[in-house]
C-alpha positions as CSV (number, residue, x, y, z in Angstrom):
1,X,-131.9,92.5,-24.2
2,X,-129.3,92.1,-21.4
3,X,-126.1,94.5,-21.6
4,X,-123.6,91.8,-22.5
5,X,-125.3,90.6,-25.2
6,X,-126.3,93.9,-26.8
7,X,-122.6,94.5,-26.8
8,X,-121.2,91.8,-28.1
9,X,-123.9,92.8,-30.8
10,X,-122.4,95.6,-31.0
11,X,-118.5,94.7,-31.1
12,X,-118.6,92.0,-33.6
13,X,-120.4,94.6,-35.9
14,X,-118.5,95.2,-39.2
15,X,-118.4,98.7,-39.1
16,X,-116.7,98.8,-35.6
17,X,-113.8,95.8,-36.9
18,X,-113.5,98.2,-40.2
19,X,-113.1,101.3,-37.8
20,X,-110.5,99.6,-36.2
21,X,-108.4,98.3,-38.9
22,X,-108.6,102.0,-40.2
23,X,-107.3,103.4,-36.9
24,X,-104.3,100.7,-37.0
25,X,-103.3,101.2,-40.9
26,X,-104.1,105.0,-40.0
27,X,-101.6,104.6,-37.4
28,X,-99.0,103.0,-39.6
29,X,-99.6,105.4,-42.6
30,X,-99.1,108.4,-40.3
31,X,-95.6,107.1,-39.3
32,X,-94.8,106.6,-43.1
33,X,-96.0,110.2,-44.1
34,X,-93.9,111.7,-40.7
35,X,-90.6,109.8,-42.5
36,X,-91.0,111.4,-45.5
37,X,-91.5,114.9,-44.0
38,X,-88.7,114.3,-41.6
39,X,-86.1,112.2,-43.6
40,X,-87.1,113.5,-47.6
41,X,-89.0,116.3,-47.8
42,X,-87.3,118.8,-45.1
43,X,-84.0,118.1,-45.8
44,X,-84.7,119.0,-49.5
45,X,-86.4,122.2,-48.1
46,X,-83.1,122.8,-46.0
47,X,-80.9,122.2,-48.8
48,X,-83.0,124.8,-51.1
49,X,-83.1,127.3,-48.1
50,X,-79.2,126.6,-47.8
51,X,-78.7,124.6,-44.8
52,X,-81.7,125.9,-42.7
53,X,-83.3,123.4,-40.2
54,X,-86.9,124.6,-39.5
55,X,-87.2,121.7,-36.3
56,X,-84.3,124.2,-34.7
57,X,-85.7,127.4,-35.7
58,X,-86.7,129.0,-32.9
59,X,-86.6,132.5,-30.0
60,X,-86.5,133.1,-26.7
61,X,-89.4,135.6,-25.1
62,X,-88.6,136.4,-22.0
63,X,-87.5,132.8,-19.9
64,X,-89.9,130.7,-22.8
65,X,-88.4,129.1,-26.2
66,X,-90.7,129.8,-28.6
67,X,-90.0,126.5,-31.3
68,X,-91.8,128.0,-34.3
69,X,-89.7,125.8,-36.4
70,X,-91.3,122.7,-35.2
71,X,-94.8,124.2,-36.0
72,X,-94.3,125.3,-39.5
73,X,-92.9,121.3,-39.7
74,X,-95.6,119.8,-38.3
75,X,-98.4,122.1,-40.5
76,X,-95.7,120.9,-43.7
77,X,-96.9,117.2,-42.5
78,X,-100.5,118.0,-41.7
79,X,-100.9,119.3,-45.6
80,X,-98.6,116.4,-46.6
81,X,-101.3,113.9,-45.1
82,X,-104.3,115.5,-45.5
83,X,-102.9,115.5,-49.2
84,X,-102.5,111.8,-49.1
85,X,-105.4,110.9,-47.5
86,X,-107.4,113.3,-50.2
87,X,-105.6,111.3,-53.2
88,X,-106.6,107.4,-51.3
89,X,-110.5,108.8,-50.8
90,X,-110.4,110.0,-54.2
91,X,-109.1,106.7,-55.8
92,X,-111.4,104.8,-53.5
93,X,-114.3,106.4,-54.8
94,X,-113.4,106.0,-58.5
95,X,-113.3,103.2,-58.2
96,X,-116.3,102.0,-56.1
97,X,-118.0,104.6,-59.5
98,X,-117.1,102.2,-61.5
99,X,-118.0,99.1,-59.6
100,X,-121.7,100.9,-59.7
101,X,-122.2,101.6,-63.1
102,X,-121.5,97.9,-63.9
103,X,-123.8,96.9,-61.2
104,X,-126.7,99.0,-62.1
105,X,-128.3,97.6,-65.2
106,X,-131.9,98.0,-65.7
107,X,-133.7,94.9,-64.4
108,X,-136.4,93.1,-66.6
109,X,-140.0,94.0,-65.6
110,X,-141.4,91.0,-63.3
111,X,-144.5,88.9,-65.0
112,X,-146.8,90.9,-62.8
113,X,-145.2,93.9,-64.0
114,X,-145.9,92.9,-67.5
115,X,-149.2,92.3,-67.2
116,X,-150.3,95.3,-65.0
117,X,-148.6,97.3,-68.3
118,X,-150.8,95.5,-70.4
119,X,-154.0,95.8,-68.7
120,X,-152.9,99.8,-68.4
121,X,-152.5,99.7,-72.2
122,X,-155.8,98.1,-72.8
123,X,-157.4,100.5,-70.1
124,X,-155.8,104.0,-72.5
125,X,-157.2,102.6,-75.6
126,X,-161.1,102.3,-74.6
């Protein structure tokens, strides 16, 4: 198999094209979480810790600013999204729970099936 083709194999695979929409709308859903952090949630955090900004909050050591404000910010967002993304996986996989239980219904026994039972039946009672 030459390299071209094996690749093109490989790039019109559905699990790469679903990768990639993930990445984009992962993209787009991390911007949306970062505005609520930024523009909801820490100026409500401000207000209750009157009027402190934790994106300023920060020291000097030595020549070096130290902008432990921005950290404890960014780990408020990282817990925000890993919340998020916990709540969408668990959703997802109710659902897909459901979708399986409907789906698996016991199937009727084949003909052969049948008849293999019966001859097993008739073999027991000689």
């Amino acid at each position: 198999m030459s390299f071209i083709k094996e690749f093109k194999e490989f790039a019109v695979r559905g699990n790469v094209v679903d990768m990639a929409v993930g990445v984009i709308i992962g993209g787009a859903f991390g911007k949306i979480v970062s505005s609520l952090v930024n523009d909801i949630i820490m100026p409500l955090v401000g207000a209750v810790t009157k009027g402190s900004d934790f994106s300023e909050l920060s020291c000097m050591i030595g020549d070096a600013e130290v902008k432990y404000g921005l950290f404890i910010q960014n780990i408020i967002d990282f817990v925000i999204i890993a919340f998020c993304i916990f709540l969408m996986v668990k959703g997802m996989n109710s659902l897909t729970k459901k979708k399986k239980e409907v789906v698996e219904t016991p199937a009727e026994p084949s003909n052969e099936e049948k008849l293999l039972g019966e001859i097993r039946d008739l073999l027991k009672n000689k």
